[in-house]
PDBQT receptor file of N, H, CA, C and O in Angstrom, charges set to zero:
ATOM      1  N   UNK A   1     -18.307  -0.175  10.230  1.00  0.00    +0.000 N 
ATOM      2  CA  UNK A   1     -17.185   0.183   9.376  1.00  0.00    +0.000 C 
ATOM      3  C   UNK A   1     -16.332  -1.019   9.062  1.00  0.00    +0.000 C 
ATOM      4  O   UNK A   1     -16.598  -2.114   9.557  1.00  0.00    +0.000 OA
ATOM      5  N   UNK A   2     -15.341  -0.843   8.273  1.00  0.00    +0.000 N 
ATOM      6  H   UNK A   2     -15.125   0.047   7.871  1.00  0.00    +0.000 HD
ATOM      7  CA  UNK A   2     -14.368  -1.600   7.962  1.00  0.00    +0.000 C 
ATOM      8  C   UNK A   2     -13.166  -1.783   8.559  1.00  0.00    +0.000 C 
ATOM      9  O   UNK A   2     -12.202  -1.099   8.213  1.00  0.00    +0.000 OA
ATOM     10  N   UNK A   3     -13.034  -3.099   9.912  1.00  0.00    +0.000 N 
ATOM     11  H   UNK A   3     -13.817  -3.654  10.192  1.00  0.00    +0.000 HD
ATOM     12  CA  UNK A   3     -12.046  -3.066  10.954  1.00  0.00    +0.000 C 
ATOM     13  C   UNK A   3     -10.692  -3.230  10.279  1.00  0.00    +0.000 C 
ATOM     14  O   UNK A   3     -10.881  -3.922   9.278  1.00  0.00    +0.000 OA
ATOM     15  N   UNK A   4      -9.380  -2.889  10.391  1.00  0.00    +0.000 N 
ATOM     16  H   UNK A   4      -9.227  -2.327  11.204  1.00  0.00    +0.000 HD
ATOM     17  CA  UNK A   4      -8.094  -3.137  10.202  1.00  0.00    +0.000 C 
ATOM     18  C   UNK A   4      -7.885  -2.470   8.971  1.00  0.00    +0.000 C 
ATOM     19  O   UNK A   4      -6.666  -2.464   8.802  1.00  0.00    +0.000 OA
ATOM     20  N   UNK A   5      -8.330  -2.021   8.222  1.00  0.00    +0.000 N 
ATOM     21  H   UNK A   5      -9.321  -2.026   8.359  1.00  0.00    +0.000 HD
ATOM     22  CA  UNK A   5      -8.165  -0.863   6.848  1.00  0.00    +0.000 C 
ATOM     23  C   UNK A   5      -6.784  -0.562   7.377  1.00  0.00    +0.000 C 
ATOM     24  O   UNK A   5      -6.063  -1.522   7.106  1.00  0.00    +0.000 OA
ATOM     25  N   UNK A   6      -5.885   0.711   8.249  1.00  0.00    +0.000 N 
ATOM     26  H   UNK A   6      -6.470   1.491   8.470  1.00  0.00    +0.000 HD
ATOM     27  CA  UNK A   6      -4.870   1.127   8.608  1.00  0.00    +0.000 C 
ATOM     28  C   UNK A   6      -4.255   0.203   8.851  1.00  0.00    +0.000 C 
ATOM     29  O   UNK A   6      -3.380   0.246   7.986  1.00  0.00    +0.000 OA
ATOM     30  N   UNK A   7      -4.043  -0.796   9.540  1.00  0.00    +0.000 N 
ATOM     31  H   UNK A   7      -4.754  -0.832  10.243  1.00  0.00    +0.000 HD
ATOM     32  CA  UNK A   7      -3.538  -1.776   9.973  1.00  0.00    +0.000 C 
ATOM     33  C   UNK A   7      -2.506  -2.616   8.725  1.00  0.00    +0.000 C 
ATOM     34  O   UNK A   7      -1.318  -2.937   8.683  1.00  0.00    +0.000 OA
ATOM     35  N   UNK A   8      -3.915  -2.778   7.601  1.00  0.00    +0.000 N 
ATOM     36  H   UNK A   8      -4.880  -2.517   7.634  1.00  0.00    +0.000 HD
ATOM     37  CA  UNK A   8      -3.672  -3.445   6.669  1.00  0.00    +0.000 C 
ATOM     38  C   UNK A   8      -2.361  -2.609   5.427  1.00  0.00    +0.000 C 
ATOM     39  O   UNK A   8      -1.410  -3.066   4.793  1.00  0.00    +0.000 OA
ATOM     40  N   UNK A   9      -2.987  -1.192   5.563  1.00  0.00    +0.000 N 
ATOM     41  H   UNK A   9      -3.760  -0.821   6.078  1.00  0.00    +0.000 HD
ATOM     42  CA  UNK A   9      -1.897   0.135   5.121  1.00  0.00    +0.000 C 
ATOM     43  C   UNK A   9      -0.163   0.055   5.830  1.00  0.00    +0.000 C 
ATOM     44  O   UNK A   9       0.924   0.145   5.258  1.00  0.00    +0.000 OA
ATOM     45  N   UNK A  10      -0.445  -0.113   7.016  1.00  0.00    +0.000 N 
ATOM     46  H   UNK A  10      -1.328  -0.187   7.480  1.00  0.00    +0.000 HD
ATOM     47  CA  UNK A  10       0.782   0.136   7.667  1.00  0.00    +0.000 C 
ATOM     48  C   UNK A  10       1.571  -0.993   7.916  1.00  0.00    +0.000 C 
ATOM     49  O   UNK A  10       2.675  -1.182   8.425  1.00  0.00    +0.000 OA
ATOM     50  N   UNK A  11       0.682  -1.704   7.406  1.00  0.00    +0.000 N 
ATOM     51  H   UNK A  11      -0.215  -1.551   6.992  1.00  0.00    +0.000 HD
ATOM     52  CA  UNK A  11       1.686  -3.576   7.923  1.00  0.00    +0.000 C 
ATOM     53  C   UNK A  11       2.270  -3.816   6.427  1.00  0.00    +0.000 C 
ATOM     54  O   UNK A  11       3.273  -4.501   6.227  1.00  0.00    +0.000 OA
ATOM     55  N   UNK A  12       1.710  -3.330   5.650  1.00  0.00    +0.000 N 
ATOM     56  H   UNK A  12       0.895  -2.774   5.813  1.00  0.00    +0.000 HD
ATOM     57  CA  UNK A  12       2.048  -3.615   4.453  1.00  0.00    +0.000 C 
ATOM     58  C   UNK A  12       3.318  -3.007   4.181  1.00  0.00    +0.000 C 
ATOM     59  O   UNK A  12       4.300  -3.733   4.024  1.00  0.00    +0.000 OA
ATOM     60  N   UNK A  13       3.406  -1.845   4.113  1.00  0.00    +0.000 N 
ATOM     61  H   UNK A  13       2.608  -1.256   4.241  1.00  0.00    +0.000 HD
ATOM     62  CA  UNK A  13       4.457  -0.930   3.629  1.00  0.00    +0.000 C 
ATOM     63  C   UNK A  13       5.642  -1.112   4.584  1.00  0.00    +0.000 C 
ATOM     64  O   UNK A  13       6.804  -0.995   4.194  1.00  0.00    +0.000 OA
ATOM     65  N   UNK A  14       5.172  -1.520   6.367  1.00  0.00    +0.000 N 
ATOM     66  H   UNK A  14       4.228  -1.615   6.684  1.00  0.00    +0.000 HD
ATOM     67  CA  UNK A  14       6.703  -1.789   7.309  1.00  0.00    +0.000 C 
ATOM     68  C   UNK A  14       7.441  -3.223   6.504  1.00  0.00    +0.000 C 
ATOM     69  O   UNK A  14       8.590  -3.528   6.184  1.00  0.00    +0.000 OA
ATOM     70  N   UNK A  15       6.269  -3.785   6.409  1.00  0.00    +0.000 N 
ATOM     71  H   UNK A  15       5.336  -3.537   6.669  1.00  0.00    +0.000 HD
ATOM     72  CA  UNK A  15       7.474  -5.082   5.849  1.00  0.00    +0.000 C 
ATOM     73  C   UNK A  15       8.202  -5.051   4.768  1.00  0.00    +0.000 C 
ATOM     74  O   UNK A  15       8.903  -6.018   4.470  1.00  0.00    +0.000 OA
ATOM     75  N   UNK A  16       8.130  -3.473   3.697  1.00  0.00    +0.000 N 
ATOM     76  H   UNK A  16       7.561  -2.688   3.939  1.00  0.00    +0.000 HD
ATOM     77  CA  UNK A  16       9.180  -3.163   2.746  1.00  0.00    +0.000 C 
ATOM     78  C   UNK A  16      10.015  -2.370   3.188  1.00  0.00    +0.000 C 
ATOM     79  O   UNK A  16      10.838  -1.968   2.365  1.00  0.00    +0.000 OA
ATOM     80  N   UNK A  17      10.107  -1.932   4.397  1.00  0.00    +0.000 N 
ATOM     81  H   UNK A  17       9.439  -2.258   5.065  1.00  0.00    +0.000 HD
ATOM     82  CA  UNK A  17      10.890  -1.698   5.379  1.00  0.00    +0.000 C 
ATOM     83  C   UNK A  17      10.790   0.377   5.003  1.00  0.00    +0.000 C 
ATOM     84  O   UNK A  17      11.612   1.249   5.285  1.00  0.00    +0.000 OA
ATOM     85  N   UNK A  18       9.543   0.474   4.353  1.00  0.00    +0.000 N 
ATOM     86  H   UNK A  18       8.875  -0.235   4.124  1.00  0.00    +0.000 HD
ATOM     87  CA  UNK A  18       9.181   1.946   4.149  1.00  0.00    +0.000 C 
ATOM     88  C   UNK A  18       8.792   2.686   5.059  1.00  0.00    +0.000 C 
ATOM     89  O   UNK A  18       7.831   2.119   5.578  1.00  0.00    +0.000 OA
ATOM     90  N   UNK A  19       9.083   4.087   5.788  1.00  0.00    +0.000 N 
ATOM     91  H   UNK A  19       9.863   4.548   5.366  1.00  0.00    +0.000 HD
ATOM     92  CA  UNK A  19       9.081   4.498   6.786  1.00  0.00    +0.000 C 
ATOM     93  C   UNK A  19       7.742   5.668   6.655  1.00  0.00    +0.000 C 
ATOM     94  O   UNK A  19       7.725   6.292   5.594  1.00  0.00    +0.000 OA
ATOM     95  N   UNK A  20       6.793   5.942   7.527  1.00  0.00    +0.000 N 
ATOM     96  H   UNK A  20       6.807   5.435   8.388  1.00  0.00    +0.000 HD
ATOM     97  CA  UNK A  20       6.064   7.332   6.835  1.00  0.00    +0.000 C 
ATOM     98  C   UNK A  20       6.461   7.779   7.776  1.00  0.00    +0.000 C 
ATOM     99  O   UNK A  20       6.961   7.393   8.832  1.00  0.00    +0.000 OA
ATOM    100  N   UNK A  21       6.123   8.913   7.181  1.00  0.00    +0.000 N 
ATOM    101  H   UNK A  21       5.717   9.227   6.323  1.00  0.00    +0.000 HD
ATOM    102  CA  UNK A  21       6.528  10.576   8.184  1.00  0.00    +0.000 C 
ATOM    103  C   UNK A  21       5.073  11.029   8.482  1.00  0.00    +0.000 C 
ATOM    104  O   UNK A  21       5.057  11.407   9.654  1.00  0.00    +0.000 OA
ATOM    105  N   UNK A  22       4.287  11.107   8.122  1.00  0.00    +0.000 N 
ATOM    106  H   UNK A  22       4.300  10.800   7.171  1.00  0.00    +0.000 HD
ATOM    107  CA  UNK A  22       3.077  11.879   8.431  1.00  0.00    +0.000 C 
ATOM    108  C   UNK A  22       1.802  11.186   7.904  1.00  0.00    +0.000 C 
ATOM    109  O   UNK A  22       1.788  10.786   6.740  1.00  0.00    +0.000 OA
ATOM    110  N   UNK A  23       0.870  11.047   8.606  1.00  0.00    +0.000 N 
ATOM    111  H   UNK A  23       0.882  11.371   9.551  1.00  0.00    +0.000 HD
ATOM    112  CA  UNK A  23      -0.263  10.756   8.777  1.00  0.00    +0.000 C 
ATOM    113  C   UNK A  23      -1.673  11.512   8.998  1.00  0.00    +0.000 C 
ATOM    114  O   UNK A  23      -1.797  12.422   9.818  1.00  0.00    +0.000 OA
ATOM    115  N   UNK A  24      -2.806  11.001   8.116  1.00  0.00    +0.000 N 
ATOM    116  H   UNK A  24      -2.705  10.261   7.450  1.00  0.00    +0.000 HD
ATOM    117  CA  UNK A  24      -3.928  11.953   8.593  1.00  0.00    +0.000 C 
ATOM    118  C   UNK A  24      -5.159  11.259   8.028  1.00  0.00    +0.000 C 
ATOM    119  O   UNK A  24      -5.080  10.764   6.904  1.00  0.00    +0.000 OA
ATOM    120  N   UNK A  25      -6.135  11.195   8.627  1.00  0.00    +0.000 N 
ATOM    121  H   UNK A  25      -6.199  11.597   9.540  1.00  0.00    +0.000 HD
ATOM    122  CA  UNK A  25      -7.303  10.497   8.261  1.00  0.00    +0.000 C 
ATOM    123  C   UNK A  25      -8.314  10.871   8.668  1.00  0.00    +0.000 C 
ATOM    124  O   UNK A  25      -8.329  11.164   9.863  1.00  0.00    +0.000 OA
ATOM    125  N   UNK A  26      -9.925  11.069   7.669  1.00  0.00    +0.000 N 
ATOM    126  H   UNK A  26      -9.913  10.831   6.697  1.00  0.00    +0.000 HD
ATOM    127  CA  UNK A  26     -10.716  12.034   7.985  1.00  0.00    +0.000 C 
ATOM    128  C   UNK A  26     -11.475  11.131   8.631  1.00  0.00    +0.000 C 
ATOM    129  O   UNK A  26     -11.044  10.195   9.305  1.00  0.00    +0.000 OA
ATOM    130  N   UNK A  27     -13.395  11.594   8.290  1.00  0.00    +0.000 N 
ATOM    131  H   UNK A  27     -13.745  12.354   7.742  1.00  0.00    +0.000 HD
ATOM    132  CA  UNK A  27     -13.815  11.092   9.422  1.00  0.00    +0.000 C 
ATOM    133  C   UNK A  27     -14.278   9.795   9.047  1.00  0.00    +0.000 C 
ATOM    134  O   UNK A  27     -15.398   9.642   9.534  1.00  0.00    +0.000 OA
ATOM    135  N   UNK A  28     -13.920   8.806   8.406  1.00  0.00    +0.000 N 
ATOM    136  H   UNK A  28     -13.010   8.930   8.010  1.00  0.00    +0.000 HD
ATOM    137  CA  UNK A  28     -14.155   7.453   7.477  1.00  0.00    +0.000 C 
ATOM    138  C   UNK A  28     -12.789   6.768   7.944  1.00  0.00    +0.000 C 
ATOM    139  O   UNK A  28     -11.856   7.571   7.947  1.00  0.00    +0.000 OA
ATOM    140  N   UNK A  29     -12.469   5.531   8.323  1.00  0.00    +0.000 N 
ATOM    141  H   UNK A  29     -13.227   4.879   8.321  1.00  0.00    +0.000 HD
ATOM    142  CA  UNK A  29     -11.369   4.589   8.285  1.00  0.00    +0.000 C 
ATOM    143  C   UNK A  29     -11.041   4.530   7.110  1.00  0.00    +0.000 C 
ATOM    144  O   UNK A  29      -9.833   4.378   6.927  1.00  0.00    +0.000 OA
ATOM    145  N   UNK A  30     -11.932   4.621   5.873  1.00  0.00    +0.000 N 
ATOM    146  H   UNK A  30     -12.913   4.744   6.021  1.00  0.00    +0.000 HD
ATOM    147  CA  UNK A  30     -11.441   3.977   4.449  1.00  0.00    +0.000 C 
ATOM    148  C   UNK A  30     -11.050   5.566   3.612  1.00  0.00    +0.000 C 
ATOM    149  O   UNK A  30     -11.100   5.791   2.402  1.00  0.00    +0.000 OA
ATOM    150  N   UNK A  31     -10.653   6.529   4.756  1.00  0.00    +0.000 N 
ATOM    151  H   UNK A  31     -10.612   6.347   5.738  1.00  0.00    +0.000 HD
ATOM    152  CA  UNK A  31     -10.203   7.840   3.909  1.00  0.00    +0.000 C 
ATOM    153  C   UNK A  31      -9.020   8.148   4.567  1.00  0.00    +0.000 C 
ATOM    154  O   UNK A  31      -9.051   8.664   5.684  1.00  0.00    +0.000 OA
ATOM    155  N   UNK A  32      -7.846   7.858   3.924  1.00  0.00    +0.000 N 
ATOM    156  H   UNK A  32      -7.821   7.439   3.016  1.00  0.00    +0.000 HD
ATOM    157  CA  UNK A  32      -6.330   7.677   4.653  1.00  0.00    +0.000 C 
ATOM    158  C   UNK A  32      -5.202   8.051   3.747  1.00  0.00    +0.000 C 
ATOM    159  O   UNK A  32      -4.844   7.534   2.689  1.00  0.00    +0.000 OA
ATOM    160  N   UNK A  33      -4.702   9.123   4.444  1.00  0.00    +0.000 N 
ATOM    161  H   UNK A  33      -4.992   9.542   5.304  1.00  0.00    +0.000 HD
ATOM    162  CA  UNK A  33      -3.430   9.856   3.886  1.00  0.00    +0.000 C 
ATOM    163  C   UNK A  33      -2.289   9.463   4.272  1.00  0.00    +0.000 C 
ATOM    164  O   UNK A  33      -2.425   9.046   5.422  1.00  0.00    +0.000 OA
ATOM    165  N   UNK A  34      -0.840   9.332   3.809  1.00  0.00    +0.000 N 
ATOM    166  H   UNK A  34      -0.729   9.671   2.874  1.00  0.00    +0.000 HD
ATOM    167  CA  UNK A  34       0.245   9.481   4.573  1.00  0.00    +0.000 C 
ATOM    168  C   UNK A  34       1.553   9.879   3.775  1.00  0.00    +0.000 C 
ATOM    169  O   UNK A  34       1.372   9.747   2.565  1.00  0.00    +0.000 OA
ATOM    170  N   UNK A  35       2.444  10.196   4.009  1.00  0.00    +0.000 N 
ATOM    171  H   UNK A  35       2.590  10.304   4.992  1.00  0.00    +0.000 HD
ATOM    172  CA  UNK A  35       3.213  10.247   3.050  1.00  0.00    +0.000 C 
ATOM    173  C   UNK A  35       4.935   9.730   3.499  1.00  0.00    +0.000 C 
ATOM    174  O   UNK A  35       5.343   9.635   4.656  1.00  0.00    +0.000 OA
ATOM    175  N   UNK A  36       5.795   9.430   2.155  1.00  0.00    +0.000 N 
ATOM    176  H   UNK A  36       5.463   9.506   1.215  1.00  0.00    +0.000 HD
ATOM    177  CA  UNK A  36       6.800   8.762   2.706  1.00  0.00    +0.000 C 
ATOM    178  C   UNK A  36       7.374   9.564   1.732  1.00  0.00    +0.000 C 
ATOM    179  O   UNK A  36       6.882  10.449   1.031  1.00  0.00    +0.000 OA
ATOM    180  N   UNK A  37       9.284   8.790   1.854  1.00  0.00    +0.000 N 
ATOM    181  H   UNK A  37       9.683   8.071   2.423  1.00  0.00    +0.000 HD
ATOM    182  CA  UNK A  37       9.945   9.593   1.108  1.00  0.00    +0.000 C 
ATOM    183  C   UNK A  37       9.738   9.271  -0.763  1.00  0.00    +0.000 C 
ATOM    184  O   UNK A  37       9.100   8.280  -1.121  1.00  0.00    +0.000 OA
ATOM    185  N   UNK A  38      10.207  10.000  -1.544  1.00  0.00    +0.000 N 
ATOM    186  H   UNK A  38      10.725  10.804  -1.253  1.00  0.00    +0.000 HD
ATOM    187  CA  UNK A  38       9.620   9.723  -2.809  1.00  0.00    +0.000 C 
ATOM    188  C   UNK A  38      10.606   8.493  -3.106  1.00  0.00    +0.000 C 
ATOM    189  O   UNK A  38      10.225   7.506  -3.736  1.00  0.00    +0.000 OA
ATOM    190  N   UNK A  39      11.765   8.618  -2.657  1.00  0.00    +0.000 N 
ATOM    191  H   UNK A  39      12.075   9.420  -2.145  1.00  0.00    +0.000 HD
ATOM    192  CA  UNK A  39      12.565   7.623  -3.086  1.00  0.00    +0.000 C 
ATOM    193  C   UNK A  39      11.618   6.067  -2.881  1.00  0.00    +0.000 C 
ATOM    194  O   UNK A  39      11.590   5.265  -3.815  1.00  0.00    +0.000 OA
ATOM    195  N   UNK A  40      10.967   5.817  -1.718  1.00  0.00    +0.000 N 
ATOM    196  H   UNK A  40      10.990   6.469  -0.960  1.00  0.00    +0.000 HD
ATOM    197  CA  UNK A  40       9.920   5.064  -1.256  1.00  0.00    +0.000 C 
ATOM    198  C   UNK A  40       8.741   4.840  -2.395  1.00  0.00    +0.000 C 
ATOM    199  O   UNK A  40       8.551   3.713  -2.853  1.00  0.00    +0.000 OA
ATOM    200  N   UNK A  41       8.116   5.751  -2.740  1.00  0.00    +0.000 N 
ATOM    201  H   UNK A  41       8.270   6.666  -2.368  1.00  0.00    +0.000 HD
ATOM    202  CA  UNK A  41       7.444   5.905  -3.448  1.00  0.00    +0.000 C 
ATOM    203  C   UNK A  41       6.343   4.487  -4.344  1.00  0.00    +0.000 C 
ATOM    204  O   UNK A  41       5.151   4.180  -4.344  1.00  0.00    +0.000 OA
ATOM    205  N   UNK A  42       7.603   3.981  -5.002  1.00  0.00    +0.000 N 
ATOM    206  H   UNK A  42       8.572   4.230  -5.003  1.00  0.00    +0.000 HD
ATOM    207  CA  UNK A  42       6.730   3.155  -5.934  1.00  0.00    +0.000 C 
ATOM    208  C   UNK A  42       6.755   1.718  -5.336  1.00  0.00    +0.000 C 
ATOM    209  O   UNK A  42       6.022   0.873  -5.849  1.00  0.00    +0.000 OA
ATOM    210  N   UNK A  43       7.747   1.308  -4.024  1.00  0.00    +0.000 N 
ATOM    211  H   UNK A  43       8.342   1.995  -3.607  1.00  0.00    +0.000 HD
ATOM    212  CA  UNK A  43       7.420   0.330  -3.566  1.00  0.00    +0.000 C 
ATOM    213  C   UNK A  43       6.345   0.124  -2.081  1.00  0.00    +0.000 C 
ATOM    214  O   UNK A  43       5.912  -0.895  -1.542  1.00  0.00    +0.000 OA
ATOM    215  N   UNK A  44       6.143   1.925  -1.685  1.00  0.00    +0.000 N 
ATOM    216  H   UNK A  44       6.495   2.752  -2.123  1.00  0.00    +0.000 HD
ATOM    217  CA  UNK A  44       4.956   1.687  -0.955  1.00  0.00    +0.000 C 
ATOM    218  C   UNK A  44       3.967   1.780  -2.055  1.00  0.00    +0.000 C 
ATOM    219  O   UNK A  44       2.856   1.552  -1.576  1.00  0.00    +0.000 OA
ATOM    220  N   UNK A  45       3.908   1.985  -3.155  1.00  0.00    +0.000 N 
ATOM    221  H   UNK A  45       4.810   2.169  -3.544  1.00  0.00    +0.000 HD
ATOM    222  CA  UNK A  45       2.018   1.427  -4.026  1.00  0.00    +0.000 C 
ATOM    223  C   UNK A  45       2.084   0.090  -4.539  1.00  0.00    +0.000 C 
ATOM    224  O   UNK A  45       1.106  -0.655  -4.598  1.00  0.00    +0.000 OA
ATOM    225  N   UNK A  46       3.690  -0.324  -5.052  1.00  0.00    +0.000 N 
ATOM    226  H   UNK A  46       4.485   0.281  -5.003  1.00  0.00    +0.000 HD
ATOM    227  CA  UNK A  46       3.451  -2.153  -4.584  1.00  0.00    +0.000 C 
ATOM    228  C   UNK A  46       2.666  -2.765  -3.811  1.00  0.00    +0.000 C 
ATOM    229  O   UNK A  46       1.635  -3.408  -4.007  1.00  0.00    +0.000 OA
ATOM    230  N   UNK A  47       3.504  -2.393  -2.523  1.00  0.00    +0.000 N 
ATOM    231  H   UNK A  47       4.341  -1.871  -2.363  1.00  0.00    +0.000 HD
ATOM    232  CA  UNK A  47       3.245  -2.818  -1.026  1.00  0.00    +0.000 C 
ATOM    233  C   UNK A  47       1.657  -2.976  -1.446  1.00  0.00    +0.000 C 
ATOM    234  O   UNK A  47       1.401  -3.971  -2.123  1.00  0.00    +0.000 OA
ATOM    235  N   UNK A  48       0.881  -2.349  -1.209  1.00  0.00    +0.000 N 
ATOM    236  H   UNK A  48       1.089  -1.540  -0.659  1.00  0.00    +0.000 HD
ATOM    237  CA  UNK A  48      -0.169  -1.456  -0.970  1.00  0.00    +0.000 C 
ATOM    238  C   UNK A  48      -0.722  -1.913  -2.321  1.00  0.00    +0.000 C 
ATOM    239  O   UNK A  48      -1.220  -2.958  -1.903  1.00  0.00    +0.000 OA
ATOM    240  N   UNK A  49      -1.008  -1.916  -3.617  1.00  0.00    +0.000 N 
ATOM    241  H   UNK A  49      -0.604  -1.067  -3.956  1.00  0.00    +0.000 HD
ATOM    242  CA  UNK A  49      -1.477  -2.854  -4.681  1.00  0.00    +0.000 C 
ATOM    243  C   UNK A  49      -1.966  -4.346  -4.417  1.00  0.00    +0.000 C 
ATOM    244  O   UNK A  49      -3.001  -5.002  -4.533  1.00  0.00    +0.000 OA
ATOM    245  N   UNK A  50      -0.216  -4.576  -3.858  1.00  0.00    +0.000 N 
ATOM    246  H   UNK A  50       0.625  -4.043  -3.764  1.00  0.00    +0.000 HD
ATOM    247  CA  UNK A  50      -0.560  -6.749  -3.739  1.00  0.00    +0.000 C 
ATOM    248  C   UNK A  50      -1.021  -6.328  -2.419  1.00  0.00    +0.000 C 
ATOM    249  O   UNK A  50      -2.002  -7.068  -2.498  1.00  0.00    +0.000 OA
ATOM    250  N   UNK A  51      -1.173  -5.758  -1.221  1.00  0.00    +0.000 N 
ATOM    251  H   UNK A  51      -0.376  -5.157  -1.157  1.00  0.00    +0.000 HD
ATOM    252  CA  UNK A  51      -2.049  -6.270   0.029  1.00  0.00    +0.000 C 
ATOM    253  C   UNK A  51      -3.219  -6.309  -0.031  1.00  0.00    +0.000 C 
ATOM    254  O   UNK A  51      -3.836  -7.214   0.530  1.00  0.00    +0.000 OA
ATOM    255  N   UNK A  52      -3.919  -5.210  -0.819  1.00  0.00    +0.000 N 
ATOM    256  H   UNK A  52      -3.418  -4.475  -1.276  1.00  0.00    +0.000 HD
ATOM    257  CA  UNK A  52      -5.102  -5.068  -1.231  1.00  0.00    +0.000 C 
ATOM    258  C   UNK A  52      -5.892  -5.795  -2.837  1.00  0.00    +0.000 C 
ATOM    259  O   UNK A  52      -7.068  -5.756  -3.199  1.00  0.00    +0.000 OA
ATOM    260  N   UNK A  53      -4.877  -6.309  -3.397  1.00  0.00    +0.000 N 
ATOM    261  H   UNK A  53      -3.921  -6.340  -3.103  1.00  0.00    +0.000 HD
ATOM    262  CA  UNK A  53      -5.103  -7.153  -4.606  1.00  0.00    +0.000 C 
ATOM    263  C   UNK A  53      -5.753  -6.126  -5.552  1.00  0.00    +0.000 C 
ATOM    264  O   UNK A  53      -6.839  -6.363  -6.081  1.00  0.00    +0.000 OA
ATOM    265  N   UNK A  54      -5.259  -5.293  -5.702  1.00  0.00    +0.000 N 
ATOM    266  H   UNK A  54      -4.377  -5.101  -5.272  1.00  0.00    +0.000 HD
ATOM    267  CA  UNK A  54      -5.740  -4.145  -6.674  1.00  0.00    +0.000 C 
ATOM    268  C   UNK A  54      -5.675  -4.724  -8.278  1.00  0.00    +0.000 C 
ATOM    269  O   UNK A  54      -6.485  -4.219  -9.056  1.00  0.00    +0.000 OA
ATOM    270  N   UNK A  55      -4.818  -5.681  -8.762  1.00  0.00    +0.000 N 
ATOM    271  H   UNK A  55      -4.160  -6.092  -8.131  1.00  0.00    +0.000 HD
ATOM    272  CA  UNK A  55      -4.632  -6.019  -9.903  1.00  0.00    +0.000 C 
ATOM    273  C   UNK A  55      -6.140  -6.743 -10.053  1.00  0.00    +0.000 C 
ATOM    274  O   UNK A  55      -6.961  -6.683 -10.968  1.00  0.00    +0.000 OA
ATOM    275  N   UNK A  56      -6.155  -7.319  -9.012  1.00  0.00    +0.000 N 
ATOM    276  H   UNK A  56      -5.488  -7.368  -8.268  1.00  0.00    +0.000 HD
ATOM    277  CA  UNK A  56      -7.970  -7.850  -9.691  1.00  0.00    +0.000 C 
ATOM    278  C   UNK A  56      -9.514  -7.317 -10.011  1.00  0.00    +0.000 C 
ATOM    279  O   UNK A  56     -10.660  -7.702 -10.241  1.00  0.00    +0.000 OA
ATOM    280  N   UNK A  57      -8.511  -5.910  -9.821  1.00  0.00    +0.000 N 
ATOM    281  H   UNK A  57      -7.580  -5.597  -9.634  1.00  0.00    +0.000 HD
ATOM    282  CA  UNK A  57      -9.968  -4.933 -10.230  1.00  0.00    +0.000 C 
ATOM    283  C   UNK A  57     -10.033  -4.368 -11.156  1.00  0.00    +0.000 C 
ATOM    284  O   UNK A  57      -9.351  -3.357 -11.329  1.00  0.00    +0.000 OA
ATOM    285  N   UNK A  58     -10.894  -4.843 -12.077  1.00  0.00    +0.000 N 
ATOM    286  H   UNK A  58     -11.448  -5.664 -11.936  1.00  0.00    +0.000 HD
ATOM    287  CA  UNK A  58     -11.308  -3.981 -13.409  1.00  0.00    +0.000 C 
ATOM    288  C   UNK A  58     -12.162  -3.089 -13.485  1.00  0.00    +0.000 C 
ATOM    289  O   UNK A  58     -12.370  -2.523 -14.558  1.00  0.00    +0.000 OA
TER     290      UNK A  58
């Protein structure tokens, strides 16, 4: 599998200082739920965009 996937989720979003409330993940590391407040919202998919470099995928 793919080591630090969560890691990489949750390190990302603490250092925008975004808090989650709930967590859940099936039976895959790379299948991961969580949710925060909405106010949160668009700077945990920042977060979470630039950690994962999502802009470089076409």
């Amino acid at each position: 599998g793919t080591v630090g996937v969560a890691s990489k989720v949750f390190g990302s979003i603490a250092k925008k200082k975004v808090n989650v409330t709930m967590i859940t993940q099936g039976s895959s590391e790379l299948n991961l739920a969580f949710v925060v407040k909405n106010s949160d919202c668009k700077l945990a998919v920042q977060a979470l965009h630039n950690e994962f470099e999502l802009a470089k995928i076409n």
